[in-house]
C-alpha positions in Angstrom: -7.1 -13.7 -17.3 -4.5 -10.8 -16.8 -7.7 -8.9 -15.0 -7.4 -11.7 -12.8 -4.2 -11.3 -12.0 -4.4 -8.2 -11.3 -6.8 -8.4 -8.8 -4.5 -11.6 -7.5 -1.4 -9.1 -6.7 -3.2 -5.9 -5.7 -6.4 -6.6 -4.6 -9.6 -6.6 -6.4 -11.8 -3.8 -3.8 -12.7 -1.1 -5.7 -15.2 0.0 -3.9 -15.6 1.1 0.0 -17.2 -1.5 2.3 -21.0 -0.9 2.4 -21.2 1.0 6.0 -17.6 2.1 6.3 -16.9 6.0 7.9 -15.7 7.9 5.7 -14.4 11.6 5.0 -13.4 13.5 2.0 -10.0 16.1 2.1 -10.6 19.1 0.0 -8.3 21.5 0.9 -5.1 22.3 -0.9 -3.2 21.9 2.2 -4.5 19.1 2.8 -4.2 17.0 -0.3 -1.1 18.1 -0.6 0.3 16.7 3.1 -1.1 13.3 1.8 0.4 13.1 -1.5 3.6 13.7 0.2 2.6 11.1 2.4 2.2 8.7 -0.5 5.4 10.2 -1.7 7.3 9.7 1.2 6.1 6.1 2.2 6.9 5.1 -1.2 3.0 3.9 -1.3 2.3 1.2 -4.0 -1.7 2.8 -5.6 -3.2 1.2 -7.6 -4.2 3.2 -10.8 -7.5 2.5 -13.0 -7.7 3.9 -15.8 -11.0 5.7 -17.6 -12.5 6.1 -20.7 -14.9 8.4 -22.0 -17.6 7.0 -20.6 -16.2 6.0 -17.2 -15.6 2.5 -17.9 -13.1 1.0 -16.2 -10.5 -0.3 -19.2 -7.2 -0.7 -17.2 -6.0 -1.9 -13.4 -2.5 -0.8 -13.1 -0.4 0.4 -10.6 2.7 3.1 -10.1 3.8 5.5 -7.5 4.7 9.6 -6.7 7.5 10.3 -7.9 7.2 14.0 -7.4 5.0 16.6 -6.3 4.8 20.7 -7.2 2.6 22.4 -4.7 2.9 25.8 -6.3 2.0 24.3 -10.3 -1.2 21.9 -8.7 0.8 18.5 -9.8 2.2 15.6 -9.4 4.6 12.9 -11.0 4.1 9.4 -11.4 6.5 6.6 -12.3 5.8 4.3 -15.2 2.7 2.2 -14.6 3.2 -1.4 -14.4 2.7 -4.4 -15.1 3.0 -2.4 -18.3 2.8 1.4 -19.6 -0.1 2.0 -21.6 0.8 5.5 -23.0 -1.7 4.6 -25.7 -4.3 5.1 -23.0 -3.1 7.8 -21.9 -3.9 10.9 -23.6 -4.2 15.0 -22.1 -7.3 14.7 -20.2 -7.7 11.0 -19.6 -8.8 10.6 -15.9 -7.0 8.2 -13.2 -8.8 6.8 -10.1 -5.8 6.0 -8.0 -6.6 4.1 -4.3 -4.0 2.6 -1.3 -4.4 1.5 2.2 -2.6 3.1 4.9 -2.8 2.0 8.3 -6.0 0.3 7.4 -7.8 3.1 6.0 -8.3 3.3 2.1 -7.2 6.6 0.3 -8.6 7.1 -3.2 -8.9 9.9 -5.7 -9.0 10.5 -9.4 -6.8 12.5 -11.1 -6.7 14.3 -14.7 -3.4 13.5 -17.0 -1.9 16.0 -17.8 1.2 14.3 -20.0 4.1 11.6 -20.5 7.8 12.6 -20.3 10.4 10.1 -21.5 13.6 9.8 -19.0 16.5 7.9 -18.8 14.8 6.3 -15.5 11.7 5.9 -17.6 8.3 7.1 -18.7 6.9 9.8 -16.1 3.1 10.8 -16.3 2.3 14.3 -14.7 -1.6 15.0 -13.5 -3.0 17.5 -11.9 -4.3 18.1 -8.2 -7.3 16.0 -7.7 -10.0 17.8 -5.9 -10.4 15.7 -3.5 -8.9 12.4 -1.6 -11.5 10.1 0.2 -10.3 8.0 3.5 -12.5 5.0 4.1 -12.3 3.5 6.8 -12.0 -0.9 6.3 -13.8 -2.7 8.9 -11.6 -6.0 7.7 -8.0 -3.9 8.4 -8.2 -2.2 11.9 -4.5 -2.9 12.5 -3.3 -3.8 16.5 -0.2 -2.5 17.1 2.1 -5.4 19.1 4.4 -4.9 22.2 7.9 -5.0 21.0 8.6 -6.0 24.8 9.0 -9.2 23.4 9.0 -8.8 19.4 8.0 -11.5 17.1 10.0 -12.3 14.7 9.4 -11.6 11.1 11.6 -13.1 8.2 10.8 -12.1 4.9 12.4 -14.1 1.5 13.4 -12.5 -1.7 14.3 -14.5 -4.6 17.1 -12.2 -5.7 17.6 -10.0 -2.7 19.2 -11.1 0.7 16.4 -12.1 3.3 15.2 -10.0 5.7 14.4 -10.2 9.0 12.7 -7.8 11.4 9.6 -7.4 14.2 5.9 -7.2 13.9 5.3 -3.5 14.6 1.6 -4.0 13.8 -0.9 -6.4 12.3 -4.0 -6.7 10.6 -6.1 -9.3 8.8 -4.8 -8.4 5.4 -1.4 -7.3 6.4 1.8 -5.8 8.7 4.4 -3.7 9.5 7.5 -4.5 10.0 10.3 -2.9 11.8 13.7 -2.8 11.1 17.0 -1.8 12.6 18.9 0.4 10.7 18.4 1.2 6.6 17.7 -1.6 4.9 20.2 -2.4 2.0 19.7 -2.8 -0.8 16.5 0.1 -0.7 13.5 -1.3 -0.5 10.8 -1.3 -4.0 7.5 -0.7 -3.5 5.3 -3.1 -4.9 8.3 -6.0 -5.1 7.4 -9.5 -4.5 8.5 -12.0 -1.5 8.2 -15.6 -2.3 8.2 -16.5 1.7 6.9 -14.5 4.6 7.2 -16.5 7.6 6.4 -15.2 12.0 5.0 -17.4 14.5 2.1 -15.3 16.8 2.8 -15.2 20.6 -0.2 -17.8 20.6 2.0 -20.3 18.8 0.5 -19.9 15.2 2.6 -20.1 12.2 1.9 -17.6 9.8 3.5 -18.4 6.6 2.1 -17.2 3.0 3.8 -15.0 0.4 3.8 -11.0 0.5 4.0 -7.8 -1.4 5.9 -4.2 -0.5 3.0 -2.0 -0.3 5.2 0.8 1.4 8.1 1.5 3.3 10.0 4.3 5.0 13.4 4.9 6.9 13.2 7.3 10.5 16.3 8.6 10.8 15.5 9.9 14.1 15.0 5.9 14.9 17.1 4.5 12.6 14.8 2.0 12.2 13.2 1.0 8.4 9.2 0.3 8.6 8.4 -2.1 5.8 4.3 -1.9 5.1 3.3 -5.6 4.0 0.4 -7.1 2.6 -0.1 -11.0 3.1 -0.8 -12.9 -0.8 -2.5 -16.1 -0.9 -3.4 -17.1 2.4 -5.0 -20.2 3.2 -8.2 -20.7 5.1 -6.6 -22.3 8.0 -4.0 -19.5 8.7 -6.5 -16.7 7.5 -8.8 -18.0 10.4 -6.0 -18.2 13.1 -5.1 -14.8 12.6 -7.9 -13.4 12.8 -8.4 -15.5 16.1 -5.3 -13.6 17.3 -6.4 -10.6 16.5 -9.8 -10.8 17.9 -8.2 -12.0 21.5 -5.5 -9.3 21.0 -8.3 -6.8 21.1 -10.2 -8.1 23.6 -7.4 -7.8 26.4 -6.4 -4.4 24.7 -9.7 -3.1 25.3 -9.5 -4.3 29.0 -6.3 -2.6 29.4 -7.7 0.5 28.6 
């Protein structure tokens, strides 16, 4: 049941899409530039953890906290929905995994400790030697005209509601854009009870949604909210991916 769960509020693909392009970072640079990214993005990952003899035995997920390029590490919040520090001894390897802009990032990562804080438990790992993009043929993303934006109101149960424009859109998800910094600051991974647009075709899209990332241009002043759509129904799944599939038709045609 809590497995279940799991998969419910942050997704149950563990495993690239049979045929997807893929490529594989191994240089320090490199995988250094995207944990930064995640860093930076405040990216929700999704964190498995492994035992001995690489069975799966936990789904969790957390975000970088911290990063030191010159020591080979990085710093993790707790992991939620619960800390498992039992599980988590010197050596125990992590696969962690996102989506960003509709390409899946994973890697797996060796533990290196805990650290108690007045914020919390931290967990530091190592460099992994590699980070894999994947390509998902289910979330190419079209980004929309903000000629004339559509609207995008998003409902907290505790917070103040907010409301900003469709930057872009896939089948699983959006971005949002928003004037200014959004107050109170954003939490990655926080739940919205209500997530409501209509598409320029006249479809409703309503469902509830999850913070899978955000970050705040300065140079815009504009806040980009990354959002994933939860629960879904078939009718509104199927409409939106009508929209999409016109949308890049004529985008296609344009170019």
């Amino acid at each position: 049941m809590i497995h279940g769960l799991l998969d419910k509020l942050f997704g149950s693909d563990d495993k690239p899409k049979h045929g997807s392009p893929k490529n594989i970072k191994h240089a320090h640079d490199e995988i250094s530039k995207l944990l930064n990214l995640y860093k930076d993005q405040e990216h929700l990952m999704t964190a498995m953890i492994m035992n001995a003899g690489q069975r799966k035995i936990a789904k969790l997920n957390t975000g970088i906290l911290s990063i030191d390029d010159q020591a080979q590490q990085f710093v993790t919040d707790a992991f939620h929905p619960s800390d498992p520090e039992q599980l988590l001894g010197k050596g125990t390897k992590i696969q962690f995994s996102l989506t960003h802009h509709g390409v899946r990032h994973q890697f797996d990562a060796v533990h290196i400790q805990s650290q108690s804080s007045p914020e919390g438990t931290r967990h530091h790992f190592q460099f992994p030697k590699g980070i894999e993009q994947i390509q998902l043929r289910d979330a190419f993303r079209v980004k929309l005209s903000q000629a004339h934006p559509i609207k995008v109101t998003l409902t907290h149960s505790e917070q103040p509601a907010i409301t900003g424009a469709l930057a872009d859109l896939s089948a699983s998800g959006m971005r949002v854009r928003i004037e200014g910094l959004v107050s109170p600051k954003p939490v990655r991974g926080e739940a919205y009870s209500s997530c409501h647009l209509v598409l320029s075709d006249g479809s409703p899209i309503v469902c509830a949604a999850r913070l899978m990332h955000w970050q705040y241009d300065p140079d815009l002043r504009v806040t980009f909210l990354g959002i994933q759509f939860v629960d879904l129904d078939g009718n509104t799944q199927r409409a939106l991916n009508r929209f999409l599939t016109e949308l890049q038709r004529k985008q296609r045609q344009l170019s």
